[in-house]
Each structure stands twice: as C-alpha cells, then as structure tokens.
ZAMARGU-4260 file (C-alpha; in steps of 0.2 Angstrom, whole numbers, plus 5000, padded with zeros to 4 digits):
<rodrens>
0) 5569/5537/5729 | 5553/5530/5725 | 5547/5519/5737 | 5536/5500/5734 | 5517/5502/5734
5) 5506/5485/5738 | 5491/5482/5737 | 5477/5478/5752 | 5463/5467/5749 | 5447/5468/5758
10) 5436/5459/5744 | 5423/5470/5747 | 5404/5466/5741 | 5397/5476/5730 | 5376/5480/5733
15) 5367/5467/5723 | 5385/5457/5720 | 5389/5440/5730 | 5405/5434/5740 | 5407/5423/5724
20) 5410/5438/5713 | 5420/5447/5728 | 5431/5432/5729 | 5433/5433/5706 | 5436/5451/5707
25) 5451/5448/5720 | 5461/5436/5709 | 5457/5447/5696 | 5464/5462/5703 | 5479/5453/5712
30) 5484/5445/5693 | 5484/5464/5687 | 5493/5474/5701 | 5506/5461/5699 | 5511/5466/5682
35) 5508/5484/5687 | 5520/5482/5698 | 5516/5482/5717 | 5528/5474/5728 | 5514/5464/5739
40) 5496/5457/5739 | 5488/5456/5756 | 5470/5451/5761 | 5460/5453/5776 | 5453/5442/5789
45) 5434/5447/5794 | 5420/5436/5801 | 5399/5441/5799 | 5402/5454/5787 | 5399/5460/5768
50) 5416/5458/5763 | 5422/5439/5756 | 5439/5437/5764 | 5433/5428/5778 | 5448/5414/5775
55) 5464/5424/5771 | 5473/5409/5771 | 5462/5401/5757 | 5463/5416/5750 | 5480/5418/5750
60) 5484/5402/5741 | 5471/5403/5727 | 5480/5420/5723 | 5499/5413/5724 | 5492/5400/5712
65) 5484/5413/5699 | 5500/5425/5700 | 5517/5420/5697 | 5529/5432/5707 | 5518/5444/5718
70) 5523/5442/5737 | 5505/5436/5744 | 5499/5438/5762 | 5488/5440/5777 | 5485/5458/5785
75) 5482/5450/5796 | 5477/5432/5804 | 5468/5437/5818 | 5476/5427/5831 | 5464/5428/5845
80) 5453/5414/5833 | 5470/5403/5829 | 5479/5390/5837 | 5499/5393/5834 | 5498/5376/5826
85) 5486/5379/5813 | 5493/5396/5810 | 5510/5389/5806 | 5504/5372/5796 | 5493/5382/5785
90) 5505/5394/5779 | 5519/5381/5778 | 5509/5372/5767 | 5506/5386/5756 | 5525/5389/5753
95) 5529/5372/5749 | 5520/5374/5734 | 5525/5393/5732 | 5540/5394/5744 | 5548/5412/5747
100) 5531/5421/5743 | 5521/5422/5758 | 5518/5436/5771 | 5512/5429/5788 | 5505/5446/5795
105) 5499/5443/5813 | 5485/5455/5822 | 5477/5457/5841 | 5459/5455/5836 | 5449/5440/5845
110) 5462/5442/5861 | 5458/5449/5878 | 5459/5466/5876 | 5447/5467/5863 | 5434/5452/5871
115) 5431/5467/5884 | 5426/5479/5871 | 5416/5465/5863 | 5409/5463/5878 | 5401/5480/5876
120) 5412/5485/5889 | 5420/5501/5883 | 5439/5507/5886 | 5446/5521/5896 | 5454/5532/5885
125) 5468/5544/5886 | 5461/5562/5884 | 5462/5563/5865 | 5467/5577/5855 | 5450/5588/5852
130) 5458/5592/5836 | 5464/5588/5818 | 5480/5594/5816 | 5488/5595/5796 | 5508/5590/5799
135) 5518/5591/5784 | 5503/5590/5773 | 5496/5573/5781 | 5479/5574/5791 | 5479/5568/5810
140) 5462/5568/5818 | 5460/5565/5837 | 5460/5547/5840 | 5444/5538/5836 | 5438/5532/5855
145) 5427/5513/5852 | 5418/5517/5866 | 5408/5527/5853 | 5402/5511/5843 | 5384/5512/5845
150) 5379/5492/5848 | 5391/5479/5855 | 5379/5466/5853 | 5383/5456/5835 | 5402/5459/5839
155) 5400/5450/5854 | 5389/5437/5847 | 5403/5436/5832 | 5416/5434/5845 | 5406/5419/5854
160) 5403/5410/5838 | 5422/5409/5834 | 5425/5400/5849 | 5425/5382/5853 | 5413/5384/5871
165) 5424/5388/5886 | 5439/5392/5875 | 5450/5409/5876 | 5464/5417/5868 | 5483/5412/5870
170) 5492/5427/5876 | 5496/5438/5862 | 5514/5440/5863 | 5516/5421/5871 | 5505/5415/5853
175) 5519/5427/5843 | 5533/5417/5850 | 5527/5401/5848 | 5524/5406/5829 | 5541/5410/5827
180) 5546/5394/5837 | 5537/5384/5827 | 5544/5391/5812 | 5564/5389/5817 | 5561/5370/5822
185) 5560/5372/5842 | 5546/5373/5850 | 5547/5363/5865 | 5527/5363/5877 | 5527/5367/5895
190) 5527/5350/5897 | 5546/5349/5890 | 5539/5340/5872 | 5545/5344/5857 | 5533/5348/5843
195) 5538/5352/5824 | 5528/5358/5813 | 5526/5347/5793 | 5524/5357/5782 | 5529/5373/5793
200) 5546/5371/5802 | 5560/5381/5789 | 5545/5390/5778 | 5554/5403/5768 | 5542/5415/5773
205) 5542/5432/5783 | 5533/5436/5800 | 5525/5452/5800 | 5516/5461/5816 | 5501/5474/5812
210) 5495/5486/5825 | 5484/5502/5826 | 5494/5509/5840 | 5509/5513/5850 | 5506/5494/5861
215) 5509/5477/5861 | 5512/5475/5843 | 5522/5489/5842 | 5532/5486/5852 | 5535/5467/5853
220) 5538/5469/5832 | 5553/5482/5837 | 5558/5470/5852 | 5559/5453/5841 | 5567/5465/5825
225) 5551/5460/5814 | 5544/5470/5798 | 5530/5481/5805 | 5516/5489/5798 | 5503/5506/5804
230) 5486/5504/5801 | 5485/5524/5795 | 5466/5518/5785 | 5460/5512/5800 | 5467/5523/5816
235) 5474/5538/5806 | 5473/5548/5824 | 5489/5535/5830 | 5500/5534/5816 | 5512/5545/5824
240) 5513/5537/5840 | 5512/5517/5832 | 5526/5522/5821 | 5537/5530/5835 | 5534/5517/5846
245) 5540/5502/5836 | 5555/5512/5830 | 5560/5517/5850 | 5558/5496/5854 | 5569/5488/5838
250) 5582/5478/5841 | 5591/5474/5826 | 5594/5454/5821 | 5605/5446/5808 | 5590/5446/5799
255) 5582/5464/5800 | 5596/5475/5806 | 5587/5491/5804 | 5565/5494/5806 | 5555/5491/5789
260) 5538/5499/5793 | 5524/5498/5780 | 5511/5511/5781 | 5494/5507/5776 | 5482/5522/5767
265) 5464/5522/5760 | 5464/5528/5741 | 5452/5531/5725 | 5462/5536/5711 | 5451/5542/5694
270) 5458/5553/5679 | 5454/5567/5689 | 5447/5572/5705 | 5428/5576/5704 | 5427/5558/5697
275) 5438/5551/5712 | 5427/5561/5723 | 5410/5557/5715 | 5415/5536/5717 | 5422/5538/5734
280) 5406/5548/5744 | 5399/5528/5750 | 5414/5527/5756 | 5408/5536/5773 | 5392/5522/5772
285) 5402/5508/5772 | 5412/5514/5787 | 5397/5519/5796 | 5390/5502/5795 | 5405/5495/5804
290) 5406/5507/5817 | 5387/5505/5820 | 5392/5492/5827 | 5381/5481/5812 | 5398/5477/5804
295) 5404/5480/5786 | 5390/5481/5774 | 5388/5478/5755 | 5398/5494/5748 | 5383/5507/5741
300) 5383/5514/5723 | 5388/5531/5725 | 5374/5535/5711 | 5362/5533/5723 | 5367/5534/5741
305) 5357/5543/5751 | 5368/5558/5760 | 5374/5553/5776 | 5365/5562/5792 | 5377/5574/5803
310) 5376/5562/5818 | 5383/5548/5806 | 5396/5557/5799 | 5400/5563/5815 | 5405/5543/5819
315) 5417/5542/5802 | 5422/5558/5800 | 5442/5554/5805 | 5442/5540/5793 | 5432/5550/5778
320) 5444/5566/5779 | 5460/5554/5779 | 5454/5543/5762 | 5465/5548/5750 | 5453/5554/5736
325) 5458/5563/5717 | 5468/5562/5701 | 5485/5553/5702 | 5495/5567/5706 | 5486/5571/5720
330) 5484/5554/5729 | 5501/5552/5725 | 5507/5569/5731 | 5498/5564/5748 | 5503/5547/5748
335) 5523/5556/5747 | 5519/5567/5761 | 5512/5550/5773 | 5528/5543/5768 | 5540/5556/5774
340) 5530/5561/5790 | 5531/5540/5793 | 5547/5535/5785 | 5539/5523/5779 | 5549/5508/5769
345) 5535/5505/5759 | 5516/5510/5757 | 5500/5500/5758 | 5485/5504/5749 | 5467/5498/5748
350) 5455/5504/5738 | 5437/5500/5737 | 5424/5506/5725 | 5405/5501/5719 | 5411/5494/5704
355) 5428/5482/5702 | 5430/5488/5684 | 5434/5509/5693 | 5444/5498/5709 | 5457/5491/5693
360) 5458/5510/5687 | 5463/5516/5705 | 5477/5503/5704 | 5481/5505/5688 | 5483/5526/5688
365) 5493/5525/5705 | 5503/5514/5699 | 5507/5522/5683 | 5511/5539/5693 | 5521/5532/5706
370) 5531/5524/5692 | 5532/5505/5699 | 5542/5495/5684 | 5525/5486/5673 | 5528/5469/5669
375) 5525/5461/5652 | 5520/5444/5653 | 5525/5430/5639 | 5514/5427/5626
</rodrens>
C-alpha cells in the first residue's frame, strides 16, 4: 500500500535572492504540491539565519489562505521561545478561518537542554557507533555528536535575543500539557484560576510532537498517544532509536488507538540521476554553514560552488550520504526502504535547490512516482 508523502518547508534563500522571494516561492510550491497530491504542508521555525520561515505561524496562515484543502502546519514551534498562551491563540485563530486544517507540531529547541549547548557547553555523549551501517537498504551513520559545532557564539547570542531579559523556558513536557489543556478547555494555573483560550479552546486541529531522538519527545508523544514524527534529514544516526522509543511509550487514546509516526527524508528528485546529483552537490555547503556554527546560509548555486575541503565534509558528511539524491525511481525506491525500516504511516520530504523552478520538479517527479492522486482544479 502506498503510503502519504508531504512536503517540509524550510523557505530557503537562494544566493542573490531575498526572504521576499523565499516567502513567494513557498506559496507557490505549497498551491502546487496540493494538487499533486501530498497529504501535508509543514514550515519550519528558525531565527538569524538565511532561510525566510522565521514566523511559522504567519506562514502557516498565508498558506491555508492560498490553498484550499492541503493540511498546513508547524514542524515545529520551538517552544523554548513561546508562551503556551500564545502558542495556543495563534493557531486557534488560524482554524477559525480554516478549521480542521492545521498541524500544531511542537519541538525542544530554545529549552534547557539545549541553552547548555548554546551555552557552548558541549554534551556528554554515549559512545557512538564509529560506523555507517546500510540496514535494509537505508544508510545509518554514527550519531552526529554537537559537541563538534565549531563556534557556539551566534547561537548563544541568537538564543539571548529571543528572550525577554531574565526569562527562561517553561519545562518542556509541563508547556506540552498545558497546550493540550488549553486546547480541551481546562487549564486551571497553580494558583487554582481558570484560563480559556478565545480563539483556541475546541480548535479542530491536531497536536503533533517532533524529536531527533529516543527522549523527551519521544517518549511523552507515545505517553500522551500523540502523532509523532523522526527527524531522519536531520539526526539520520537516531532514527532507529527515536522510532523505537516512541512506539515502546504509546498508549493508545480514544483518539489515536494505535502510533502514527511520520518520518522526515532530504530529497533532490531530477529526470535522472546525474542531474539530481549535479543540483544537490551545495547541498553539503549549506549544512556546513549550520554546523559551523554561523547558521544556515543562502543556498550556493551548484554551477559554481567551490568543492568542499575534507575537514568540512568531515562535519556533514552523515547528512550528505543520507540526502536522497537521483531519478524518481531511485529516490523513491530509497524512500520505500526508509519506510519499511521505520514503519512509517507517512513520509516527510524537503527538498531544497538553487533554483525554485528544479525545487517544483523534485515535487512534481516524486510525486508522480509515488503515484499520489493529482488534483484538477475548476476552471
């Protein structure tokens, strides 16, 4: 059985473009892959960086007003840089004007855990794999370790400007429940007051958890019987532990009463698969640039990139080998394998390129292989 595809959005800057252009190119794409088909539209939250989807909720409503039936979403709101409140009030006002479309996808980032690492404070990490492994057909390098970003110093300064002074994260998992409270209309404060949220309180919408590994989020979207999805395109060295973690803690709810994991891959689709691969060699410049610690820069035009040193490709080289590059039968023979090694419900793709006009191709191709239904719209 053929299983949905949906589409993740980073609105990346091209070299020489502008976040206003980005921002175009996003509607754009999110009007096409809804009559190609792809069950989902989901954007990205970052802050500081080359890409324009710095205000995924924003986002999210300009797209549910240029599509018609395409579910829209966040993956994810970082919730270390959100009050519950405004969390819950943004996207319930959203779905009163577009009710039963909206994904609320929560994530870790701006919380505790990853202040110490802005900090420059690296983690202590389980001894990794030293090796990539190939199991049925789906590459798993050794766990990427942060401790190996090279400068700390714009993410922390990043990570202080989000922040009224003196403030600090909610607890992750306490700031998931009061989400969810807020949502079912009783939320009550330490203080024994009852807060509802207008608009928010009843929003058809649903709650999704994204993590990178077996922990928190994991775990608590298996323990509340949420939707859950892997980051594979970002931590593919974990994917077999996130996946197994969250399946060992669900508990099934009226609601949800078995798992539905999505599972997120990199892609390039092109006619065939020197084209794919030709488009796809920045990729490795645009991921250095994150993990030099500088944050995501404008996305390079393969034509004249420079080669990337041995040291730097060093730093990407787990997510560069995991990209799902080539013809459509190729990514999608790939993408089949991620799906059974996951059991993935549904699969996740993004897709960056240089130019937006090869990004639509890539979305197009896939789709076309995979065999979503197309959708005609009236004239």
């Amino acid at each position: 059985m053929t299983i949905p595809l949906s589409v993740l959005d980073l609105s990346p800057i091209s070299a020489g473009s502008t976040a206003a252009q980005a921002l175009r190119n996003t509607i754009d794409l999110a009007q096409h892959a809804e009559r190609w088909g792809y069950q989902r539209y989901w954007v990205a939250e970052h802050h500081f960086v080359r890409v324009a989807s710095s205000t995924p909720t924003t986002l999210i409503g300009l797209i549910a007003a240029a599509t018609e039936s395409i579910r829209v979403g966040s993956a994810a709101v970082q919730l270390g840089h959100h009050t519950s409140i405004s969390v819950v009030e943004a996207f319930g006002t959203i779905d009163a004007l577009y009710p039963g479309r909206l994904d609320l996808g929560l994530g870790r980032s701006g919380h505790r855990g990853n202040q110490l690492r802005s900090a420059g404070v690296p983690p202590v990490p389980a001894p990794p794999r030293a090796t990539t492994e190939v199991r049925d057909g789906v590459v798993i390098p050794p766990p990427f370790n942060p401790g190996q970003l090279l400068d700390y110093t714009r993410i922390a300064a990043g990570l202080e400007a989000l922040h009224l002074p003196g403030a600090q994260p909610h607890d992750y998992t306490e700031q998931v429940h009061q989400i969810k409270a807020l949502l079912e209309g009783n939320y009550i404060t330490e203080e024994g007051v009852e807060l509802r949220a207008v608009p928010g309180e009843g929003a058809d919408l649903q709650l999704w958890l994204f993590g990178s590994s077996g922990g928190e989020s994991a775990q608590l979207a298996g323990e509340l019987g949420l939707p859950f999805a892997a980051n594979y395109h970002v931590s593919p060295g974990t994917i077999v532990e996130t996946v197994e973690a969250y399946r060992a803690a669900f508990r099934p709810t009226a609601a949800r009463p078995r798992p539905y994991l999505v599972v997120s891959a990199d892609v390039v689709v092109a006619e065939d698969d020197a084209t794919a691969q030709h488009l796809a060699s920045s990729y490795g410049h645009w991921v250095y640039s994150i993990r030099s610690g500088a944050g995501a820069a404008e996305y390079l035009d393969p034509a004249t990139a420079p080669p990337l040193s041995d040291t730097q490709r060093r730093l990407v080289d787990d997510r560069v080998t995991t990209q799902f590059v080539g013809s459509p039968a190729t990514v999608a023979e790939r993408l089949r394998a991620l799906q059974q090694l996951t059991g993935a419900d549904e699969i996740v793709v993004t897709s960056v390129t240089f130019d937006h006009a090869d990004r639509l191709t890539s979305h197009r191709l896939l789709a076309r292989e995979w065999g979503l239904h197309q959708q005609t719209r009236a004239a």
